[in-house]
C-alpha distance (Angstrom), angle and dihedral (degrees) to the residues before:
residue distance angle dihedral
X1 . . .
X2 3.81 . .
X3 3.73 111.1 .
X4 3.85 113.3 -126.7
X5 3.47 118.2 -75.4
X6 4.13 101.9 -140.3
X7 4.01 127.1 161.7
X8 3.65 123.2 -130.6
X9 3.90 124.1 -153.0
X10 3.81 99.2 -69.4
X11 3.35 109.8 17.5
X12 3.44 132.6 105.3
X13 3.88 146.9 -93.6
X14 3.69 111.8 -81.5
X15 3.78 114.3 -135.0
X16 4.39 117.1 -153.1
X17 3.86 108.7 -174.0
X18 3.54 145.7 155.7
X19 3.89 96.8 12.6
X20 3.86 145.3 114.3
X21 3.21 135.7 -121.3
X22 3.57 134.6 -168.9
X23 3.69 117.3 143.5
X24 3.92 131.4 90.8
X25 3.67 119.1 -72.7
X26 4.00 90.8 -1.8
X27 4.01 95.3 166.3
X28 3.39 102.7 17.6
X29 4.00 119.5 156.9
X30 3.65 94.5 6.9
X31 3.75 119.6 154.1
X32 3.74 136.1 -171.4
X33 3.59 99.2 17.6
X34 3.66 146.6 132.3
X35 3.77 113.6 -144.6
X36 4.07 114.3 -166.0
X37 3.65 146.1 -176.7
X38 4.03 91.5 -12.5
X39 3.54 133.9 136.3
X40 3.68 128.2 -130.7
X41 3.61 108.2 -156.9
X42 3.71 151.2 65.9
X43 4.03 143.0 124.0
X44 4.00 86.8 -52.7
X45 3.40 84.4 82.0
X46 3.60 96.3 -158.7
X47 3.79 141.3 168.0
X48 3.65 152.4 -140.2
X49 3.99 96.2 13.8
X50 3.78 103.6 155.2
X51 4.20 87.4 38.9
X52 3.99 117.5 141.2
X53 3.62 93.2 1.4
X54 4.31 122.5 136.8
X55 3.39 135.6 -169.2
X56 3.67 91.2 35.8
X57 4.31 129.8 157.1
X58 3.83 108.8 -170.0
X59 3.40 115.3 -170.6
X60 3.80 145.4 -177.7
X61 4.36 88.8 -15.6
X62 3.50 128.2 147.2
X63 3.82 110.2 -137.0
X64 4.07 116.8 -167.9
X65 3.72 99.7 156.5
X66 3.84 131.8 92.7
X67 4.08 119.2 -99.8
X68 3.57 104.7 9.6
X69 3.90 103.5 156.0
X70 3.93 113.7 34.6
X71 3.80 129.8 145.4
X72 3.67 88.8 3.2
X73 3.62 129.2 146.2
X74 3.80 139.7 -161.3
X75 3.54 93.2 18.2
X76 3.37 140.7 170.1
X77 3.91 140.3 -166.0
X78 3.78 122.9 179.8
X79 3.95 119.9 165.0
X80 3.91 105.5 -4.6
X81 3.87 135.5 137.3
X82 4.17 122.6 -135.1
X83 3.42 101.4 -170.2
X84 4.06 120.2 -154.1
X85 4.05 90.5 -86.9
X86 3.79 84.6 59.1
X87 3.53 94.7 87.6
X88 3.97 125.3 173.4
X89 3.81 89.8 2.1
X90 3.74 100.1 166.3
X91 4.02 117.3 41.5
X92 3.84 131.7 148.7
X93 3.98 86.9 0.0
X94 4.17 113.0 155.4
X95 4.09 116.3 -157.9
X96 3.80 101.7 12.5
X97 4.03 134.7 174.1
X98 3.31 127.6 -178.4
X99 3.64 122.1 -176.1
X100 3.84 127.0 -173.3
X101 3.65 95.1 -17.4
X102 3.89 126.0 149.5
X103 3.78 118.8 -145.3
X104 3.21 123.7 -169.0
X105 3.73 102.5 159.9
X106 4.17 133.3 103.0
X107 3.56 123.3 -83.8
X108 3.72 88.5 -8.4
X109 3.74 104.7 172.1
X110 3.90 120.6 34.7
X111 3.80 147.9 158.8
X112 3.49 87.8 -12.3
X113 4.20 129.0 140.0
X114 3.45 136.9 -143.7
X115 3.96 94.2 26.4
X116 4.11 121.8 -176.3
X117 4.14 117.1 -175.3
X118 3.84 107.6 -171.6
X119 4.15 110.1 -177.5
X120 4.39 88.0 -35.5
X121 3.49 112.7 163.1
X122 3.97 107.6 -154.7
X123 3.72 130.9 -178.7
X124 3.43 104.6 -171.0
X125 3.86 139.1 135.5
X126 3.75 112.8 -137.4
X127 4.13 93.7 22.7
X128 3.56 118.7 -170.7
X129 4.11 103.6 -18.0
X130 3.66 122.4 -177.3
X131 3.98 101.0 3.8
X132 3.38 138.8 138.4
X133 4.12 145.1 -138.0
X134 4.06 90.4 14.5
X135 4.06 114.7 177.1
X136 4.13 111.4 -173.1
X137 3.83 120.9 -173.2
X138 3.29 112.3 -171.7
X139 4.12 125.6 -46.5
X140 3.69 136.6 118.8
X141 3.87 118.3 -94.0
X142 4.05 117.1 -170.5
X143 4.57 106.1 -170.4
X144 3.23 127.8 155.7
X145 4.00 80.5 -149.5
X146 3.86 114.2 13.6
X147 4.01 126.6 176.9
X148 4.01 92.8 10.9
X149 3.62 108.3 -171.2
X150 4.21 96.1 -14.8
X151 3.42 129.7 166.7
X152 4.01 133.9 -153.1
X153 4.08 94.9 8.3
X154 3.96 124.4 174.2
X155 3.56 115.3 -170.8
X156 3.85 125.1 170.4
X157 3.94 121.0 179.7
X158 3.09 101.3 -1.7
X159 3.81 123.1 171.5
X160 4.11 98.0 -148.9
X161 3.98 124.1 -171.3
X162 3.90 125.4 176.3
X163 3.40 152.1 78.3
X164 3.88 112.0 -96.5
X165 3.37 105.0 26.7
X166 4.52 125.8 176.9
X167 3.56 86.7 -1.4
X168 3.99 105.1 -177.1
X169 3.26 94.2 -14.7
X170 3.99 122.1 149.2
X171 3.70 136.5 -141.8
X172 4.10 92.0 5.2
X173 4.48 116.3 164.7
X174 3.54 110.6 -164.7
X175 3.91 120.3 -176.3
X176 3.50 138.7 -177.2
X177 3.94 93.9 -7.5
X178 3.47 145.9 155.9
X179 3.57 117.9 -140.9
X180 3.80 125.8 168.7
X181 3.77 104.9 177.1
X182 3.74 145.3 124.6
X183 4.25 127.4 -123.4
X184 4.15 81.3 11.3
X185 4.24 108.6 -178.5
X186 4.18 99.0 0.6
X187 3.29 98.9 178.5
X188 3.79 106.0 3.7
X189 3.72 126.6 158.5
X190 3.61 128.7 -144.0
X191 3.70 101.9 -8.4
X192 3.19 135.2 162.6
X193 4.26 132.5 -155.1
X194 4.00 120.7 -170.2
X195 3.39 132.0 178.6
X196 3.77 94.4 -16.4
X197 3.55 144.9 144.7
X198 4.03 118.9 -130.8
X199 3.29 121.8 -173.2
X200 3.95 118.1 177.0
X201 3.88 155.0 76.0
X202 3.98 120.7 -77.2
X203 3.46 97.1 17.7
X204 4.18 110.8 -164.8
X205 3.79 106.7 -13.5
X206 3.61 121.1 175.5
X207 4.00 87.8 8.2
X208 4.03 119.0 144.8
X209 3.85 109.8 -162.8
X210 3.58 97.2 13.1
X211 4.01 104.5 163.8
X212 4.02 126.7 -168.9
X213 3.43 120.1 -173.9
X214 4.12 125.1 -175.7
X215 4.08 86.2 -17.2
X216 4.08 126.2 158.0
X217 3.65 91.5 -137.6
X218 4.16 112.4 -168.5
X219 3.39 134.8 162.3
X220 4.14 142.4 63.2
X221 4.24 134.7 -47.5
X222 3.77 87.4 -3.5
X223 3.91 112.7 -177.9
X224 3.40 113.4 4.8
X225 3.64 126.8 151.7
X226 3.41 89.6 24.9
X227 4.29 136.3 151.3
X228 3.46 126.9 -158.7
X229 3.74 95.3 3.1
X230 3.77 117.3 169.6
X231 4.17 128.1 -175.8
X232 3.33 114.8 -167.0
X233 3.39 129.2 -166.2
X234 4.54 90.6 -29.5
X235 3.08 136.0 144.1
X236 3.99 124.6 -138.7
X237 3.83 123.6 -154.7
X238 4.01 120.5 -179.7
X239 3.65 88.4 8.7
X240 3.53 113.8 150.1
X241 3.93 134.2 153.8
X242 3.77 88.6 22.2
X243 3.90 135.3 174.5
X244 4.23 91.9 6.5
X245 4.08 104.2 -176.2
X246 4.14 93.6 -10.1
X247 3.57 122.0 135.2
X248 3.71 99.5 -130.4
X249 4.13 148.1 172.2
X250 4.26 101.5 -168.2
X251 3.66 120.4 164.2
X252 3.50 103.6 -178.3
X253 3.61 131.2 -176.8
X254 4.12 118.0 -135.3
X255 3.58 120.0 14.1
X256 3.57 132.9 -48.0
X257 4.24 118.4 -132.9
X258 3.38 91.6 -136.9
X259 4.63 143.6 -27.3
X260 3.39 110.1 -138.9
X261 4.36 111.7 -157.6
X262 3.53 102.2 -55.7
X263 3.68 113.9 -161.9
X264 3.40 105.1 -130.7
X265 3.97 138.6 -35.8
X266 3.99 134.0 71.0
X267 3.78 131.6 -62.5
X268 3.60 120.9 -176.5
X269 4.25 122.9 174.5
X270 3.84 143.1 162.2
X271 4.25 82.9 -100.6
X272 3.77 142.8 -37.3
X273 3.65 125.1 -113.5
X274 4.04 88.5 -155.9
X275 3.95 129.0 -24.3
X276 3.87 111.7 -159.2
X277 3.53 119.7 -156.0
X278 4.07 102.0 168.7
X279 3.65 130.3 92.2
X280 3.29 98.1 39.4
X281 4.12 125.3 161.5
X282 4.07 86.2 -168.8
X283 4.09 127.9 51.1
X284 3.54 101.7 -110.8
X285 3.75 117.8 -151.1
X286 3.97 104.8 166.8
X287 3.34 118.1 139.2
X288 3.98 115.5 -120.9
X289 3.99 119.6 -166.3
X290 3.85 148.3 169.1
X291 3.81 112.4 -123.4
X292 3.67 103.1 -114.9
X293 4.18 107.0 -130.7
């Protein structure tokens, strides 16, 4: 095995190119280095082999083992592949940027901090649960659950695919994003959604401080159960049996398929297809209203 490559006071960057490597642990605990154009993978089968190494560039690699990057810190990633058998390839990680990447592994990016996605492309179910301070320009992220109980995420332009996506999740921007999902921020705190388009089922259950601004809203049962909901300037198409028992303040423009007993707050749009206000467990006292042109 390749001994550690670590820099003392004085000395130099240490450069790691043009090689393969395939057996367990094959880089582990290296420091101040720049690893390029290598390939991490072979019959060897082994693991872990960039694992509690800092100060680390990796670029243009191919990684096709399991547990590559874990309790790392100040690294960065520009231009590599994780292929599917590159499962759970960034965990406990401090400091990270990845650039251009692809991942296409399992549970690829977790309980990490300090988290920077510049134009990655990820395939991965269970994406980036429980981290923190997350900043995502751009990309395309397919997860069956992404951002799983999150904290302190930035994401602008993002092109989102799932099922369960910011699930519990706290103090989450998203901006100018595309996001065709289904039970999308279920219990989120303090989040905020501009200029965005939403496409999906369940939209914001259980959320307190749940925000839209200027969204294209679509899709079934969206807000129900909600506090301190606010629409802003959206629009809401196939709608119906929205914001059951949520505390909310929506001005929506068009028409809205159908309100189903909101508990309390104001909701004012172009026209309703149908507001029901029967059957209620809860006294509802929202008020419900036709924008006056």
């Amino acid at each position: 095995m390749r001994p550690p490559l670590q820099k003392r006071k004085g000395t130099e960057m240490n450069y790691i190119r043009n090689e393969r490597f395939g057996q367990e642990r094959a880089l582990y605990n290296t420091r101040n280095a720049v690893v390029e154009n290598c390939r991490f993978a072979g019959e060897e089968d082994g693991e872990s082999f960039l694992k509690e190494s800092s100060d680390i560039t990796v670029k243009n690699c191919f990684m096709d083992l399991r547990y590559p990057m874990w309790h790392c810190e100040d690294l960065t990633v520009e231009d590599c592949e994780m292929t599917a058998n590159c499962r759970a390839a960034l965990w406990y990680d401090r400091n990270v940027t990845l650039r251009r990447c692809k991942m296409n592994g399992i549970k690829a990016l977790r309980e990490c901090v300090g988290v920077s996605l510049d134009a990655v492309e990820a395939d991965s179910p269970e994406f980036g649960w429980r981290c923190k301070n997350i900043a995502v320009e751009g990309g395309k992220i397919t997860s069956e659950y992404a951002f799983f109980e999150s904290e302190n995420i930035r994401a602008d332009g993002l092109d989102f695919s799932g099922k369960y996506a910011f699930q519990y999740t706290k103090n989450v921007l998203l901006r100018s994003a595309k996001c065709k999902t289904k039970d999308a921020f279920w219990h989120a705190q303090n989040v905020t959604v501009q200029d965005c388009d939403l496409d999906g089922e369940y939209i914001g259950w259980y959320s307190d401080g749940l925000t839209l601004i200027g969204c294209r809203i679509r899709g079934t049962q969206p807000f129900c159960y909600c506090k301190n909901l606010r629409l802003i300037n959206c629009t809401m198409e196939g709608c119906d049996l929205a914001f059951e028992y949520s505390d909310v303040d929506a001005d929506v423009r068009g028409e809205i398929l159908s309100v189903k007993n909101p508990l309390s707050g104001r909701i004012v749009a172009d026209g309703f297809g149908e507001i029901i206000l029967r059957g209620s467990k809860h006294e509802c006292r929202a008020m419900i209203a036709v924008r006056k042109h």
